[in-house]
N, C-alpha and C positions, 0 to 999 in steps of 0.2 A: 324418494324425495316427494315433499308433500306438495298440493298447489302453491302452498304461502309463501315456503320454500321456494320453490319456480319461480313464484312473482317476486320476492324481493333479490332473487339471483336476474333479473331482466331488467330490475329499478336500478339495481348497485353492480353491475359487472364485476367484479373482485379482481378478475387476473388483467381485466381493462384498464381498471383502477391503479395496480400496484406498479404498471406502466411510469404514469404519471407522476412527473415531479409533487414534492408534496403539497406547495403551494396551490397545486393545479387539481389537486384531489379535493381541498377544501371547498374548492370552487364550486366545483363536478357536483359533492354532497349538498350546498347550501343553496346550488340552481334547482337542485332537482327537489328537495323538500320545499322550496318555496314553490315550485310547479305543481306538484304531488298532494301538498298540502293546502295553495290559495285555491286550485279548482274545484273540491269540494265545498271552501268557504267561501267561497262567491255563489255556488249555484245555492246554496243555503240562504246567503243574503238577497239575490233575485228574488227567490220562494219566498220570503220574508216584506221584501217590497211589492212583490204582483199581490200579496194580499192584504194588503194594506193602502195599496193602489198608488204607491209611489212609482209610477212608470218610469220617468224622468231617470229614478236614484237605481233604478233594473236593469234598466238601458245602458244606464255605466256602468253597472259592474259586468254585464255581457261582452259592452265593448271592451273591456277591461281583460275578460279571458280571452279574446278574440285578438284582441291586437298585442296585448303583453305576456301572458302567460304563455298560451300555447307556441309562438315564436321562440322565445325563453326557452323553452323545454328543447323545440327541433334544434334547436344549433348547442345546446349542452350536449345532445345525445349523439352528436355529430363532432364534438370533443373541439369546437370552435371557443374555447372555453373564456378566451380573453372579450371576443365579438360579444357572444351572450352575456357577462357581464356588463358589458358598456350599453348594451340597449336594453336590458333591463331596471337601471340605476336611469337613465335617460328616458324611457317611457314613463316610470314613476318621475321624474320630473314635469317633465310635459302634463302629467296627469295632474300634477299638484297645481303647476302655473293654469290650466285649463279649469279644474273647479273652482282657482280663487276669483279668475276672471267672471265667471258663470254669475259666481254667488253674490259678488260685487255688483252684477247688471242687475240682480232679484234684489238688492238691497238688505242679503240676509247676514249676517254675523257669521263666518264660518270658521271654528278654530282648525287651522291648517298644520299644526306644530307636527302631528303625529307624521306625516308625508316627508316632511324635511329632516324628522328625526331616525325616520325608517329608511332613508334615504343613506345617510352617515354611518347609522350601523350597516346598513351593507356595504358601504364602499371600504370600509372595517376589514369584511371576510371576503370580501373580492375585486378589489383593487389593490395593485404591488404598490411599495414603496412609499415616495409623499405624495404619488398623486392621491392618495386616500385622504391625507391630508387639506391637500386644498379642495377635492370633496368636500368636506366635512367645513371646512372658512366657507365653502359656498354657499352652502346650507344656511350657517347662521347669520349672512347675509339675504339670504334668501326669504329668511323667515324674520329679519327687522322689517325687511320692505315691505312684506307682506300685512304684516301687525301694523304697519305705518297708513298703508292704501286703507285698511278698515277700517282705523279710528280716523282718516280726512273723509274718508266715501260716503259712511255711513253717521258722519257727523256726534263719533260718541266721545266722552270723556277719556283721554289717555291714561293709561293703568300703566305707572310706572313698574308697579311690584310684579304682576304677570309680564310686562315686558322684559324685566331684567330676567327672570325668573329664566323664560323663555332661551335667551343670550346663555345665560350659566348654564343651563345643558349642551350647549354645542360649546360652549370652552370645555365642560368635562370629555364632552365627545372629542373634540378632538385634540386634547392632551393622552387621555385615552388613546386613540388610534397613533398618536406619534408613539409614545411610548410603548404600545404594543410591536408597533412596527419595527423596534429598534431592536426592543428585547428579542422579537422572532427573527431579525436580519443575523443577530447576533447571534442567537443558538443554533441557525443554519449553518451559519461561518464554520462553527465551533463541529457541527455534527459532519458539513463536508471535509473539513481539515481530519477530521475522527475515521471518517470511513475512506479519506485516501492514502491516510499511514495503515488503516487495517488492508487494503488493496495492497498496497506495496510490501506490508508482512507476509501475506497469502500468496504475492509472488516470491518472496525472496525463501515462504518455504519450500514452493513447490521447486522453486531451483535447487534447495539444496536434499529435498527428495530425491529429484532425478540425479542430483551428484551422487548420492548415496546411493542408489540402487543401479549405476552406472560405476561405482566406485567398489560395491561389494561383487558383481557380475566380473569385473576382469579381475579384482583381487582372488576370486574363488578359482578363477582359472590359472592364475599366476601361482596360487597356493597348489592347485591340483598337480601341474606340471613336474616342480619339484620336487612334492612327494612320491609321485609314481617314478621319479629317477632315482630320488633317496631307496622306492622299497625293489628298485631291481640292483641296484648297488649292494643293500645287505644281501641280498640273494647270493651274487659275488661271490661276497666275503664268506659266506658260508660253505659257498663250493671249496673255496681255496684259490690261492696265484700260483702260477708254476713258477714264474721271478719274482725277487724283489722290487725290480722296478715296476711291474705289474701290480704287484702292493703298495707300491707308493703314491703309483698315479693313480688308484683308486681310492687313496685315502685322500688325496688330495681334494679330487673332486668331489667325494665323500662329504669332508670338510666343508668347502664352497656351495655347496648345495644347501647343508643345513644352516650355515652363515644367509644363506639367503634368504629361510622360510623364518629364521631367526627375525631379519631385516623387516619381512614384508609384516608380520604379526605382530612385533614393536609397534611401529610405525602406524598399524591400523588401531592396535590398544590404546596408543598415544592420540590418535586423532579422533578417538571416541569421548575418551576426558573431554580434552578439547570443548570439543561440542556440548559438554555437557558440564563445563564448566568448574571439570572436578580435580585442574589441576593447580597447584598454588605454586608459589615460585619462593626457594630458600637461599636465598645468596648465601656464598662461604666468600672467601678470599684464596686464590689459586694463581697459578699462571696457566698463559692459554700456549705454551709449548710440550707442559706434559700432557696437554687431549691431543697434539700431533702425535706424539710418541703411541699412546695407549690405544687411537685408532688404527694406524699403521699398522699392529698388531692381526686386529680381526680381519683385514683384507690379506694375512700376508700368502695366504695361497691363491686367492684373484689375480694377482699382480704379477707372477711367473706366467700363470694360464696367459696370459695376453701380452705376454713379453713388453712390461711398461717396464720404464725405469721413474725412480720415485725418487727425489731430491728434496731436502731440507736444507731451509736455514732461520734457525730460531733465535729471535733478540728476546730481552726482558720486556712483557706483555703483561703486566699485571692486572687483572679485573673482580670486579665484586658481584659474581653472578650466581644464578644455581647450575654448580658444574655438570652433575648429572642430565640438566639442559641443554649445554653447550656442548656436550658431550655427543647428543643425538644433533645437533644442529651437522656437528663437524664431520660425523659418521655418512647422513648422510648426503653431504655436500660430496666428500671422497668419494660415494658409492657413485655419484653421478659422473662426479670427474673419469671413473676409470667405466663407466659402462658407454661411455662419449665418446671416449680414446679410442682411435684405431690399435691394433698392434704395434708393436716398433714405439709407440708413444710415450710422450714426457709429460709428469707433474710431476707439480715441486709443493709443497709444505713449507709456509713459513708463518710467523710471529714478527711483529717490531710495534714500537709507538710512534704515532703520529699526532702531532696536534691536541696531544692531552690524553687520544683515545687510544684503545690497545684495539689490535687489528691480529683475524687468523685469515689467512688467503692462501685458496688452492686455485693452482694455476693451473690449466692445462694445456694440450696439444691438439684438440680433442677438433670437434667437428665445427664446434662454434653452434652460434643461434642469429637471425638476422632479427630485426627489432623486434617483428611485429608475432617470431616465437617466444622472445623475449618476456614482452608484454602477456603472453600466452600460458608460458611456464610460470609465471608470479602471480596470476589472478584465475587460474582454473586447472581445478580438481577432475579427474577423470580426462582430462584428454590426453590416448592413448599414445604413448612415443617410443622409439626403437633405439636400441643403443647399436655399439658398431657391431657386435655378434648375436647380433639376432634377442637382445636383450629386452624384455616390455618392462617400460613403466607408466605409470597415472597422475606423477605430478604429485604424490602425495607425499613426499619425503619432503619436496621443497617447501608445499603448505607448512606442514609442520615445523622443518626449522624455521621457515619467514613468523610465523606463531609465536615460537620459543624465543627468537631473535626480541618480538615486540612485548612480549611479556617480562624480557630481562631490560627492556628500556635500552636496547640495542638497533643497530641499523644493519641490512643486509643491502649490499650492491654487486650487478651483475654486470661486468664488462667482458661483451661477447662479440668477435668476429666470423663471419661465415667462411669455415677451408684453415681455420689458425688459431682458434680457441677459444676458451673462456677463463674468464678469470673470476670467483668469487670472492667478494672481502665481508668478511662480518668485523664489526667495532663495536665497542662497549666503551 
C-alpha cells in the first residue's frame, strides 16, 4: 500500500463509513471535501490577498479556516455528523450576514448571492427531511433582504431583472431540494422494505437449512437402523428356521421392517418435490373408504406386533382429489395412529359426509398430545418424537400430509387429548 493509498484510507475510513446509515455517509463525504478541499482554497486566496495587499479580505479568509473549516472537520471525524452540519451551514451564515453588514458600513456594493446560494445547496446534501427545505425559504428571504438593504443603503436604482433573477434561483433550489428529498425518502422506503423481506428470506433459509440437515442426520439414522436389522434378518433366513413359527415371525418382522425404510424413503422423496416444487396435483374422482381399505393392507403385519385392534366404519365419501395424494396423507396418519398406541390399543377407520365435505378420520387410543405438542407437531420438522415402542420420528410424515392436504384445497384438524387419544379428520 502506497502513501496515497494510506492517506485517502485516513480521509475516507471505508469499514467506518459502511457503519453508517447512508444518509449519514453522504454527510461524512461532503464535510470532509468541503474541509479537504476549502483549506487549500483559502490559503491560496490569503497568498493572493497578502500580495495584493488586501489584508482586511486575508484576515477573513484565515478567520474563515480558523473558526469554520477546521471545527467542521474535528466533529465530522468524531462522527458528530448531524452537530457538524448544523454549524457549518450556520457559520456560513453568520459569515454572510457579517460581510453584508461590513460592506454596507464601507458603502461598497457587495453581491452576496453566492453565500445564500451555497448555503441551500448544502443544506440539500446535509440536512434531513424539510428542514432542508425551510433552509433553502431562508435563504431566499435572506437574500431579498439583503438586495433590498443595498439598493436603500447605498442609494442605487432597483434592478428589478437581477432581483427577480436572484428570487428564481432559490424557487429552483428549493423545488429542487423538496423534490430531491421526496424522491430519496422514497427510495429509502423502497430499499429498507427490500432488505427487510431479503433479511427475513436469509432467515427463513437458514431455518430451513438447519431443518434439513437436522432432518437428513436423524433420517440417516432411522434409515441405518432398519437396515442393519433387515441385513441380519436375511442372514436368518439363509441359516434356516428350525419351526415354522420361527419363519413366520421372522417374515413378519422381515416384512415391518422394510414396510418401514419403504415409509421413511417415500416420505423423504415426497418432501424433497415439495421443496422443490416438483410436484403437481391430478385430481380423479374416487371414494375416500377404498384408501382405508388399501392402507390397512401395508400395516397389516405392524398391527398383530403390538396387539391393536383396528375397527372400521365407512359411509359414502366422495371427493375430487389426487388419490395417489391422499393416499400418502392416510398412510401416514395410520403410521402415527399405530406407533402412538400403546399395546392392547384401539383405532378405528372411518369415511362419512358432513356438511357438503367428505371427511377420512383415524381415531385412536393412543397417548394423546397437549396443545402446545400439538401446535409442535403441525409447524416443525425435525423435532424428534418417540412412539410407545421405542419408535423415532421427525414430524415429517405429518408435514407432508398437512402439504398434500393444502395442495388438494383440503383441510387437516387435529383433536387430541393427553392419556386418551387423538383423533385426526382430513376433509375435502
Amino acid at each position: 500500500m502506497n502513501w496515497a493509498t494510506r492517506l485517502w484510507a485516513r480521509l475516507y475510513p471505508k469499514e467506518r463509513l459502511d457503519e453508517l446509515p447512508t444518509f449519514d455517509q453522504v454527510r461524512f463525504v461532503t464535510l470532509v471535501n468541503i474541509g479537504w478541499f476549502g483549506i487549500p482554497l483559502l490559503a491560496l486566496l490569503i497568498a493572493i490577498n497578502l500580495v495584493f495587499k488586501n489584508y482586511d479580505r486575508a484576515l477573513n479568509n484565515l478567520v474563515t479556516i480558523s473558526l469554520y473549516v477546521f471545527p467542521t472537520l474535528w466533529l465530522t471525524y468524531r462522527y458528530k455528523l448531524k452537530l457538524a452540519s448544523w454549524y457549518w451551514i450556520s457559520t456560513m451564515y453568520v459569515a454572510a450576514v457579517w460581510g453584508l453588514y461590513t460592506r454596507l458600513l464601507a458603502h461598497v456594493d457587495v453581491h452576496i448571492e453566492m453565500y445564500f446560494i451555497m448555503i441551500a445547496l448544502f443544506s440539500i446534501l446535509l440536512l434531513e427531511g424539510k428542514i432542508s427545505v425551510i433552509v433553502s425559504i431562508l435563504m431566499a428571504i435572506s437574500y431579498a433582504t439583503a438586495r433590498l438593504l443595498v439598493f436603500r443603503q447605498l442609494n442605487l436604482p432597483f434592478e428589478i431583472g437581477q432581483f427577480n433573477s436572484g428570487i428564481g434561483v432559490f424557487i429552483v433550489l428549493t423545488y429542487v431540494t423538496y423534490t430531491v428529498k421526496k424522491i430519496a425518502g422514497t427510495i429509502q422506503e423502497v430499499v429498507q422494505q427490500q432488505y427487510k423481506q431479503l433479511q427475513q428470506k436469509n432467515h427463513e433459509l437458514g431455518e430451513l437449512n438447519h431443518v434439513k440437515d437436522k432432518l437428513f442426520a436423524i433420517i440417516g439414522h432411522d434409515l441405518r437402523s432398519p437396515i442393519v436389522s433387515l441385513k441380519i434378518q436375511l442372514m436368518n433366513v439363509q441359516k434356516g428356521y428350525a419351526t415354522a413359527q420361527q419363519y413366520e415371525k421372522a417374515s413378519a418382522q422381515l416384512q415391518q421392517t422394510v414396510d418401514g425404510v419403504f415409509v421413511t424413503l417415500d416420505n423423504l422423496l415426497n418432501w424433497a418435490l415439495l421443496q422443490r416444487g416438483g410436484i403437481r396435483v391430478h385430481p380423479t374422482h374416487f371414494d375416500l373408504s377404498e384408501i382405508g381399505e388399501s392402507i390397512l393392507q401395508l400395516y397389516s403385519a405392524e398391527l398383530p406386533g403390538k396387539q391393536l385392534t383396528v375397527t372400521t366404519h365407512y359411509e359414502t365419501a366422495p371427493v375430487a382429489a389426487d388419490e395417489h395424494q391422499v393416499t400418502i396423507i392416510a398412510r401416514n396418519l395410520l403410521h402415527n395412529a399405530i406407533k402412538f398406541t400403546p399395546k392392547g390399543g384401539h383405532i378405528q377407520l372411518s369415511t362419512r359426509q358432513q356438511n357438503g365435505r367428505s371427511q377420512f378420520i383415524i381415531q385412536d387410543s393412543g397417548i394423546g398430545m397437549t396443545a402446545a405438542e400439538q401446535l409442535e407437531q403441525t409447524t416443525s420438522i425435525g423435532a424428534t418424537s418417540y412412539g410407545t415402542a421405542g419408535e423415532k420420528g421427525t414430524g415429517l410424515g405429518l408435514e407432508i400430509s398437512r402439504e398434500f392436504v393444502r395442495l388438494n384445497k383440503g383441510q387437516l384438524l387435529i383433536d387430541s387429548i393427553p392419556g386418551q387419544g387423538t383423533t385426526v379428520t382430513v376433509e375435502f
